[in-house]
C-alpha positions as CSV (number, residue, x, y, z in Angstrom):
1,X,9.7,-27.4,21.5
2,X,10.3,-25.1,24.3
3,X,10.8,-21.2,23.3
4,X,13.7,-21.3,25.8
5,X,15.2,-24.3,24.0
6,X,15.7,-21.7,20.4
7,X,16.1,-17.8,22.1
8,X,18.6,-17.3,25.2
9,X,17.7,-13.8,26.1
10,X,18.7,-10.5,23.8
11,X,22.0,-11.8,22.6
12,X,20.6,-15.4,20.9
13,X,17.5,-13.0,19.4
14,X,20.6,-10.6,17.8
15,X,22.3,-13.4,16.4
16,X,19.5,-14.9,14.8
17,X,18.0,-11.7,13.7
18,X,21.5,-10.4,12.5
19,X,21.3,-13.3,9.8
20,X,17.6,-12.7,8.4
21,X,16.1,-10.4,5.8
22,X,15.1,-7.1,6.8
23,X,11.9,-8.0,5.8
24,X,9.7,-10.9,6.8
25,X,6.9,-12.6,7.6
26,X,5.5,-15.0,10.1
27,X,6.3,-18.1,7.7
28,X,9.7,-17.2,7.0
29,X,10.1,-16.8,10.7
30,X,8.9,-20.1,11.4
31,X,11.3,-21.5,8.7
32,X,14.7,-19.7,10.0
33,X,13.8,-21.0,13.2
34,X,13.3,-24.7,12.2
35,X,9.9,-25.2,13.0
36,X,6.7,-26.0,11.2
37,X,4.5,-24.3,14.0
38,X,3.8,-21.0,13.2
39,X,2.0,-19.9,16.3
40,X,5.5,-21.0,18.2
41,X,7.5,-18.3,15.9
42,X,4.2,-16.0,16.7
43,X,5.6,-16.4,20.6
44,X,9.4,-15.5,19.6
45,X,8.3,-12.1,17.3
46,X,5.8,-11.0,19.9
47,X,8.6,-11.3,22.4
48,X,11.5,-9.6,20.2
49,X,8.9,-7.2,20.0
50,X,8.5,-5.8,23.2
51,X,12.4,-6.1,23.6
52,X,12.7,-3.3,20.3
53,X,14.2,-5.8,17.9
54,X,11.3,-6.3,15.6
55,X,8.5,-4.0,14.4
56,X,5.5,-5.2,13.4
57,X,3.8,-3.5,10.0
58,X,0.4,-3.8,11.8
59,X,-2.1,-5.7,13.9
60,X,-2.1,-9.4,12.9
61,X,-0.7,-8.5,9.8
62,X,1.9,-11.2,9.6
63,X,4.8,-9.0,8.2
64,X,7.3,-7.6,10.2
65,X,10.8,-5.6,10.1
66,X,14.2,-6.7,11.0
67,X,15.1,-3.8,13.0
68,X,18.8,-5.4,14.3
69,X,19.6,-6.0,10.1
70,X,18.2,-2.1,10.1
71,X,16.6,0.0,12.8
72,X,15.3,2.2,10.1
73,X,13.7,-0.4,8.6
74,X,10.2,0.5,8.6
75,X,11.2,4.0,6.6
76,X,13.4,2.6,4.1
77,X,11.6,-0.7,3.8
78,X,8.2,-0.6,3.6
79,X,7.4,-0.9,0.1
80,X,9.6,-4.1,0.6
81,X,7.2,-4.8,3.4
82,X,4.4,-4.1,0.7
83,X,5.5,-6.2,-1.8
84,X,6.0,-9.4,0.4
85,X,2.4,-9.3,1.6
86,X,0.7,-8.6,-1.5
87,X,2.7,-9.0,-4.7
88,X,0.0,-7.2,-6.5
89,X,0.0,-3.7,-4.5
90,X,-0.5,-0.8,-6.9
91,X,-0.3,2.8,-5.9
92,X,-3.6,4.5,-6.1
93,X,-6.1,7.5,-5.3
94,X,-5.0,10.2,-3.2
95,X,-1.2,8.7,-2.6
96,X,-0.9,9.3,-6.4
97,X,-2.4,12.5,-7.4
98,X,-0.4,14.3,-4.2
99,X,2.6,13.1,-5.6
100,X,2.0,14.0,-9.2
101,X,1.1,17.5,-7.2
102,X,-2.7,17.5,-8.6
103,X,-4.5,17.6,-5.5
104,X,-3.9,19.2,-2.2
105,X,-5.0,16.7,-0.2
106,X,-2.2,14.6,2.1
107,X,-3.3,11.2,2.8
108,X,-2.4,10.4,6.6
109,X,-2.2,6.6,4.7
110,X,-1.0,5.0,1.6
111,X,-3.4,4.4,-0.4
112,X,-2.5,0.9,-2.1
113,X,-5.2,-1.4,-4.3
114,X,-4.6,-5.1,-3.6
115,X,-6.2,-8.3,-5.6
116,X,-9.1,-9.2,-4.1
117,X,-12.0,-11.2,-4.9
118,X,-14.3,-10.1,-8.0
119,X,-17.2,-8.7,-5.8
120,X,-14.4,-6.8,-3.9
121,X,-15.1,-8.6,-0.3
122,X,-11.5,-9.7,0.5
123,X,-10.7,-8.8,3.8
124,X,-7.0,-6.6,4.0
125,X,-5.2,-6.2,7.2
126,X,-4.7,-3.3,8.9
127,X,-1.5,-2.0,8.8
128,X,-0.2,1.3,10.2
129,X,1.3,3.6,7.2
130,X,-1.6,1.4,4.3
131,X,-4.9,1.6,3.6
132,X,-6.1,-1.6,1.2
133,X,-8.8,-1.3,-1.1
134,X,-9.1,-4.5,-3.0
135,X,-9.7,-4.5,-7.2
136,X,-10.8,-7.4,-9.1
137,X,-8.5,-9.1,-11.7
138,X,-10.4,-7.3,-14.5
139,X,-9.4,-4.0,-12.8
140,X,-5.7,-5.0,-13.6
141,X,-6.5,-5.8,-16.8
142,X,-8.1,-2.3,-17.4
143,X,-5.6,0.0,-16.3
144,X,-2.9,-2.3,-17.0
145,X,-0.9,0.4,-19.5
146,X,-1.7,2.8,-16.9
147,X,0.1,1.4,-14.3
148,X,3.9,2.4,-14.0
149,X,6.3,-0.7,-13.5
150,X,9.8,0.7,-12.5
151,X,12.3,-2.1,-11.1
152,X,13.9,0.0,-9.0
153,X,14.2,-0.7,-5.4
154,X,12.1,0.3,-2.9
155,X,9.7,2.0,-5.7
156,X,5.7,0.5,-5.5
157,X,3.9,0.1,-9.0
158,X,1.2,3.1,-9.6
159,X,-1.7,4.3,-11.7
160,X,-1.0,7.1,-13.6
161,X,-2.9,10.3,-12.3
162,X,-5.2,10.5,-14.8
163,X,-5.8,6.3,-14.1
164,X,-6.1,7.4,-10.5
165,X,-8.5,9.9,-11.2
166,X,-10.5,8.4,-13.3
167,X,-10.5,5.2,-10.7
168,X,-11.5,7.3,-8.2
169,X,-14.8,8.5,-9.6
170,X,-15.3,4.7,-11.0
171,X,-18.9,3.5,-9.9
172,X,-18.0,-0.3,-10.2
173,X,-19.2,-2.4,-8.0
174,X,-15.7,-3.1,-6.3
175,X,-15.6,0.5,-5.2
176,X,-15.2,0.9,-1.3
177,X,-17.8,3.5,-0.3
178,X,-15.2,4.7,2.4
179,X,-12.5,5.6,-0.6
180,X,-11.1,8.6,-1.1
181,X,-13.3,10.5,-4.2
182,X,-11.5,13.5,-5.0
183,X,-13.9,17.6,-5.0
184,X,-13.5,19.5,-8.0
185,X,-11.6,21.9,-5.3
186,X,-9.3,19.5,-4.1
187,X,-7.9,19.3,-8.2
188,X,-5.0,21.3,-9.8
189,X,-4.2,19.3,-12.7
190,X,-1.9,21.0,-15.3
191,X,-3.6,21.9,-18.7
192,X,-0.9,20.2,-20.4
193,X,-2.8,16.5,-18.9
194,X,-6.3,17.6,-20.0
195,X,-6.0,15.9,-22.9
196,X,-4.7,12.3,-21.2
197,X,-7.0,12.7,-18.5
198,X,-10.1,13.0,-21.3
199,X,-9.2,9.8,-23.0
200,X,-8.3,8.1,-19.7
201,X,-11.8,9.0,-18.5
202,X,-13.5,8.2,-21.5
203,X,-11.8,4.6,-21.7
204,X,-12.9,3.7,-18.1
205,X,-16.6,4.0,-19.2
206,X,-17.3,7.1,-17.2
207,X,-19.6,10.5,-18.2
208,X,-17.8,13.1,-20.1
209,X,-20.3,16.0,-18.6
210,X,-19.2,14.5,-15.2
211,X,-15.3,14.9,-16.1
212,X,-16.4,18.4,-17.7
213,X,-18.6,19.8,-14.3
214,X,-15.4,18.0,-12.2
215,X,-12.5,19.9,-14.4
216,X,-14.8,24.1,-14.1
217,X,-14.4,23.6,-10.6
218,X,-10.5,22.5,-11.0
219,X,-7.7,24.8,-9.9
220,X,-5.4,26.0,-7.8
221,X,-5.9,26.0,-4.3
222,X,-3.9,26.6,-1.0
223,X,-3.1,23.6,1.0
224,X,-5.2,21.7,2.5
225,X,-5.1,19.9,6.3
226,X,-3.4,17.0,6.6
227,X,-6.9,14.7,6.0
């Protein structure tokens, strides 16, 4: 089927666009425009791309925002965008703590955990506002009270910060030796967590004199660049 024969110039891409989600991917696409040939809808979003209609969420990543349903759609929908690609996103590392305010450090990325193969070797697209590190299923089976499940929209699942802590120093085979592992400087975690953070440490297998060296070089600092 000819890509002329389905999109006749900006005002045929606004209809159609007008009438899908505000998030999608590459299938969908190919199913809203009645074909089973995916590298054909490929054609139509690279060229609703260039015209400002669509925005991508990354090279090759296969997801994209509706930006006629809502140019603000990569801001207000991107843990939408998240939760399409990989249903199992959880919200990890330094993402966490900085928004619990124990650490300092501002991620220039989200740091999201995906499912990934037990040895950890999945490959994750790049996207532009995510960084992937994949976790086996056993790793959701460990921190599974520990991760925070609110059905609100537009909110991602995350560890608790004393699960992203102690995840963070994990020496598990999974771990990327590129991720994010927190200085004793970088930390400000209240006293009033001491206690959760022990136990939390202590369940994922790791030292107790490593937590106690980490937490006499813990406290407050002044912020940090932008890492």
């Amino acid at each position: 089927m000819a890509t002329d024969e389905l999109d006749k110039g900006n005002r045929g891409a606004f209809e159609r666009l007008r009438a899908w989600p505000v998030v999608f991917n590459v299938n969908q696409a190919a199913r809203y425009l009645g074909t089973p040939d995916n590298d054909l809808a490929s054609v139509y979003l690279a060229r609703w791309k260039k015209r400002g209609m669509v925005q991508s969420t990354g090279p090759r990543s296969g997801v994209y925002f509706n930006l006629v349903a809502n140019p603000h759609a990569a801001q207000d929908h991107l843990v939408d965008a998240l939760l399409l690609a990989f249903p199992s996103a959880v919200l990890i590392g330094a993402s966490v703590l900085h928004r619990a305010g124990w650490t300092t450090q501002i991620p220039s990325k989200l740091h999201v955990a995906c499912l990934g193969a037990s040895d950890g070797r999945r490959s994750v697209p790049l996207w532009d506002e995510v960084a992937f590190f994949t976790r086996p299923k056993a790793w959701y089976e460990q921190f599974h009270s520990q991760i925070s499940r609110d059905r609100s929209a537009g909110v991602l699942p995350a560890l608790s910060p004393a699960a992203a802590l102690a995840d963070a120093y994990s020496l598990a085979s999974y771990k990327d030796p590129m991720e994010w592992r927190p200085d004793a400087d970088d930390l400000d975690i209240p006293p009033e967590c001491l206690d959760e953070v022990r136990a939390t440490w202590l369940t994922a297998g790791l030292a107790e004199d490593d937590l106690d060296a980490l937490l006499e070089g813990d406290g407050p600092r002044s912020p940090a660049p932008r890492t």
